[in-house]
Legacy VTK file of the C-alpha trace (Angstrom):
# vtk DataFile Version 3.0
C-alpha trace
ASCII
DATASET POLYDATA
POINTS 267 float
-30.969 26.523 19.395
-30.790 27.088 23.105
-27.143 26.935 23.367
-26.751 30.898 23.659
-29.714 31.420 26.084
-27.635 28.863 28.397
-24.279 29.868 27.922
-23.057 27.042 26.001
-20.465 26.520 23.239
-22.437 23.902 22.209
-25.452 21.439 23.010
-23.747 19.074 25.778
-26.796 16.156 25.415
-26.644 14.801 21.793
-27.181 11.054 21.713
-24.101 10.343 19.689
-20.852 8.442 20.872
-18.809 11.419 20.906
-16.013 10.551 23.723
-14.926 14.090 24.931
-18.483 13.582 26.556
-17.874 10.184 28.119
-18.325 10.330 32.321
-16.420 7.738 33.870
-18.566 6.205 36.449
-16.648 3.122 38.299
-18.343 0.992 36.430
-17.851 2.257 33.325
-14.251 3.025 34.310
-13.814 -0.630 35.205
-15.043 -1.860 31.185
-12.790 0.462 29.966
-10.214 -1.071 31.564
-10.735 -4.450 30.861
-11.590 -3.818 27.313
-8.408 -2.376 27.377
-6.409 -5.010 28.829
-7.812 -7.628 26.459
-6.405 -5.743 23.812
-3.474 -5.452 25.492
-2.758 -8.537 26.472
-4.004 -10.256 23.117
-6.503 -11.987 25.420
-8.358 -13.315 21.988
-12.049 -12.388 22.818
-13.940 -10.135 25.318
-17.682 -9.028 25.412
-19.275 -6.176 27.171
-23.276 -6.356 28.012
-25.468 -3.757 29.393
-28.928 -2.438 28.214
-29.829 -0.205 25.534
-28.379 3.622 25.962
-26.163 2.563 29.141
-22.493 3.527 27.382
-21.321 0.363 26.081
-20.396 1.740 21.662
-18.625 5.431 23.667
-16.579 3.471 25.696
-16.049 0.751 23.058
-15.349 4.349 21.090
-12.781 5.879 23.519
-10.869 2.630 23.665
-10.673 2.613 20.216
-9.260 6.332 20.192
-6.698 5.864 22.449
-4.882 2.877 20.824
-2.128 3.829 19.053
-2.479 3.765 15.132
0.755 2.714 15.054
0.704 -0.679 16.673
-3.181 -1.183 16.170
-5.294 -1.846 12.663
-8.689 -2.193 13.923
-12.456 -2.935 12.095
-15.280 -1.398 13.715
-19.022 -3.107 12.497
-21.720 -1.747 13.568
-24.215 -3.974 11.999
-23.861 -7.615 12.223
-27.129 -8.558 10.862
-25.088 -9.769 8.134
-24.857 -13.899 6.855
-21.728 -15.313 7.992
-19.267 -14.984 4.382
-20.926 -11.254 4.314
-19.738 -10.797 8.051
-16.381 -11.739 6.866
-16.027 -9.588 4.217
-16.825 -6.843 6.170
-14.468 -7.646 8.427
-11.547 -7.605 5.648
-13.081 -4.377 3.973
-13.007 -2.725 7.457
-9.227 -3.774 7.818
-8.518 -1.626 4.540
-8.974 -4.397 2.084
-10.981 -1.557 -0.110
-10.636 -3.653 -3.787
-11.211 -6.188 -5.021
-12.917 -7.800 -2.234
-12.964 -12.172 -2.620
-16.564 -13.439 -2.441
-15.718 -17.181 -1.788
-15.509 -17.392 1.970
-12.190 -19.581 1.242
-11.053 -16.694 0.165
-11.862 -14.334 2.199
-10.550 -16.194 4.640
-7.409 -16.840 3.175
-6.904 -12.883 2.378
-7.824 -12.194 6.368
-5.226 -14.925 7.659
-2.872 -13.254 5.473
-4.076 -9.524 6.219
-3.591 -10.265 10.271
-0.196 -12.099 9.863
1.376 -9.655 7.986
-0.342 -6.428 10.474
1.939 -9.006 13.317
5.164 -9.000 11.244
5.036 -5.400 11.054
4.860 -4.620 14.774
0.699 -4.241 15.154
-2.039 -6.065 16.513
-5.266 -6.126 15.154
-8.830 -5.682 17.290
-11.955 -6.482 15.513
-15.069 -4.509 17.309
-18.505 -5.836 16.835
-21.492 -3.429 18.039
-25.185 -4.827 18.208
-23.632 -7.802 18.551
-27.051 -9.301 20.274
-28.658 -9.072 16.929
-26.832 -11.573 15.526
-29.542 -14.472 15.368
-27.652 -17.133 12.852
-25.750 -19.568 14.655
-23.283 -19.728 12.205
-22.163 -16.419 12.973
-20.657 -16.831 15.911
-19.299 -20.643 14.908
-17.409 -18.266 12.181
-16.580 -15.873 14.890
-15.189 -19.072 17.382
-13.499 -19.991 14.360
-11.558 -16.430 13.743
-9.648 -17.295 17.467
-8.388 -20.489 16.305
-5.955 -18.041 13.695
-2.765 -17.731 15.574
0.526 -16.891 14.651
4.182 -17.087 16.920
1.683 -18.556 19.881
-0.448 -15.569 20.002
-3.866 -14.561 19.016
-4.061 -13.246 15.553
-6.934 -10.228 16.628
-8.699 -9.308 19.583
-12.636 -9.972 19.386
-14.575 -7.110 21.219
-18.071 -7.868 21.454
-21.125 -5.591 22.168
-24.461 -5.962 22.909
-27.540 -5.759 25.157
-27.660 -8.635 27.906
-28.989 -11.142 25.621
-25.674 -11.005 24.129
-24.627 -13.118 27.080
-27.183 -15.959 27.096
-26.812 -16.252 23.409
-22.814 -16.903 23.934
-23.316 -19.165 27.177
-25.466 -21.650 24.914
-22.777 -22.005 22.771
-19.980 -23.179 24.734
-16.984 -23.641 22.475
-17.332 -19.917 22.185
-18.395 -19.090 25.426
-15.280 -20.554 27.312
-12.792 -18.732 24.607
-13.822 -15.414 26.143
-11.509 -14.359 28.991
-12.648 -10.854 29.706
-16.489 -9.682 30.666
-18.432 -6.949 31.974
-21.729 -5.595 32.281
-22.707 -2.421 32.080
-25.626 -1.196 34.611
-27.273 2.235 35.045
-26.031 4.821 36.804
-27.260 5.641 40.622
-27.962 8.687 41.954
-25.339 10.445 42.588
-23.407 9.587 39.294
-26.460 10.561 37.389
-25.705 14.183 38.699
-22.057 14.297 38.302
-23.358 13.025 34.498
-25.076 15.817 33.732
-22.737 18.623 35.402
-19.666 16.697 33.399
-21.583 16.834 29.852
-22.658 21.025 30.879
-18.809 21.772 31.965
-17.246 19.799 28.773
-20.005 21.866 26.644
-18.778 25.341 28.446
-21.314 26.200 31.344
-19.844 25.666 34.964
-23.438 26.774 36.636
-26.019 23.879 37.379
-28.674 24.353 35.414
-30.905 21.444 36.999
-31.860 22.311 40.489
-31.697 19.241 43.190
-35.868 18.231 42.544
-35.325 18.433 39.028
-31.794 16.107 39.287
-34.197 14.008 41.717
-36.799 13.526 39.316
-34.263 13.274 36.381
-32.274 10.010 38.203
-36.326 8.667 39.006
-37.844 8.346 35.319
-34.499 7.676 33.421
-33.212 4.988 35.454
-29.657 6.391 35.597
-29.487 5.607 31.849
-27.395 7.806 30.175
-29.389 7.682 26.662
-32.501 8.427 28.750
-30.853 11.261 30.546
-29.590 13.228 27.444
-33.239 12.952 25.855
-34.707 14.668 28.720
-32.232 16.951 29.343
-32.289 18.392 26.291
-35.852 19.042 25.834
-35.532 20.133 29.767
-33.090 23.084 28.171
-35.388 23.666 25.426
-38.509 24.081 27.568
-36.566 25.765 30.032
-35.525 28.720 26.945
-38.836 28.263 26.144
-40.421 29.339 29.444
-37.701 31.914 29.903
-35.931 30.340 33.282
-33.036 30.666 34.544
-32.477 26.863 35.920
-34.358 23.328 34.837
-36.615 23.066 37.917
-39.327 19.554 38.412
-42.257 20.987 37.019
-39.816 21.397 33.649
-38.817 17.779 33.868
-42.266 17.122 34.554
-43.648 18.890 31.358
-40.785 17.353 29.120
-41.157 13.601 30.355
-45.008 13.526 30.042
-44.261 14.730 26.241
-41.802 12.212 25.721
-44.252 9.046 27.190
-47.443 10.926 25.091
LINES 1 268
267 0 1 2 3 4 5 6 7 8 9 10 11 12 13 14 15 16 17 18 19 20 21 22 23 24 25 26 27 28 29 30 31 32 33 34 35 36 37 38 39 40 41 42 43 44 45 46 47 48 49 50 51 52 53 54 55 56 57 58 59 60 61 62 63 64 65 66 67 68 69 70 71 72 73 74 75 76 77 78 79 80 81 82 83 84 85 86 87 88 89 90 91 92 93 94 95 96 97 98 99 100 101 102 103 104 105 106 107 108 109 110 111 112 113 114 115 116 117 118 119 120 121 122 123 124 125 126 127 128 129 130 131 132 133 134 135 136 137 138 139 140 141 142 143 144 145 146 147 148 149 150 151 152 153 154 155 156 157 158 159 160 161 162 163 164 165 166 167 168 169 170 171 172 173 174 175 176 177 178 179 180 181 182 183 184 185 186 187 188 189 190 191 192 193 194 195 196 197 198 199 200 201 202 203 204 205 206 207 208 209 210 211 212 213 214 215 216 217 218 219 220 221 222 223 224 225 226 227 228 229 230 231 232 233 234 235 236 237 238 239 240 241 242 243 244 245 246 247 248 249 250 251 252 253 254 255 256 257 258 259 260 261 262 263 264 265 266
């Protein structure tokens, strides 16, 4: 809608894991990386925390994009609230099991052992993503999930366990300690500070086609004050800030803007 009146090719604050947006801070550099290398390295299991809207499912995302489908099969859930033999099944359905599905979890487990040995004897590896993972409340879950790193094959893991979730995540794995000390690789994921909350915004307006700043330095001030340097938080008020700022006819998002759009979005 305001895309035109700004000069974009195309609205550069959508709230949707779409990685041609994702800004590398160093932090979120850094759990790309060692998502990455626990993948690489068949390092079994690896969680990444951080609170709600910080990055964790587009970088999760863009490490998933840039393994290679030809050494990786991968499942991606995005909602474990699931029971334990429905969790499985998922799993296997994710991994291209699309028919006749098993119901018994003997089964199912059987048909996954089977599913991740052969992936191995035909070059790949196979990563098993698992978003909102702090919603998991059964206990059983995660003794199913402790369980799935106990399938190895030729001395190595069988899959890669990626884990995400909000930092609850973390206290629910540390209480269960069989599973806590079988993940090698952890990170948390903070806000951003003031300086990469800028660079944020002027990355997501160059990627979407507008080299200009549209935010002036009060409004950026004001921005990194009320949003906490999360990037979620950010996109909502920028976009409404680009909206208002149409609306109003200006020609760059100043503080009373940001003013006017966060007192809306706490009404």
């Amino acid at each position: 809608m305001y895309t035109e009146y700004w000069g974009l090719s195309e609205k550069p604050f959508e709230n949707t894991a779409d990685t041609k947006f994702v800004y590398y801070s160093s932090q979120h550099q850094e759990a790309f990386s060692r998502l990455a290398y626990a993948i690489s390295e068949q390092k079994g299991a690896a969680f990444l925390t951080g609170v709600f809207g910080c990055g964790k499912t587009v970088i999760a995302q863009a490490v998933l994009g840039s393994l290679s489908k030809g050494k990786y099969e991968t499942a991606f859930v995005v909602n474990p609230q699931l029971s334990h033999v429905e969790l499985l099944r998922e799993i296997v359905y994710d991994l291209g099991l699309k028919d006749n599905l098993p119901t018994l979890k003997t089964d199912i487990l059987h048909k996954l052992n089977e599913m991740l040995r052969n992936n191995m004897d035909n070059g790949k590896n196979t990563v098993v993503f698992i978003d909102e993972a702090h919603l998991i409340e059964d206990i059983l879950i995660f003794e199913e999930l402790r369980l799935l790193l106990n399938l190895q094959y030729k001395n190595k893991f069988l899959l890669t366990l990626i884990l995400l979730g909000q930092p609850e995540l973390k206290d629910k794995i540390n209480n269960i300690k069989q599973f806590q000390q079988r993940i090698s690789i952890k990170h948390h994921l903070g806000g951003l500070n003031h300086k990469e909350s800028e660079e944020y915004i002027q990355y997501r307006l160059k990627v979407a086609g507008q080299e200009r700043a549209l935010f002036d330095d009060a409004a950026m001030k004001l921005l990194f004050e009320q949003s906490g340097g999360i990037p979620r938080r950010i996109n909502q008020i920028c976009d409404m800030a680009l909206l208002v700022g149409m609306s109003n006819k200006a020609r760059a998002v100043d503080r009373k803007i940001v003013t006017e759009v966060i007192d809306d979005l706490e009404a």
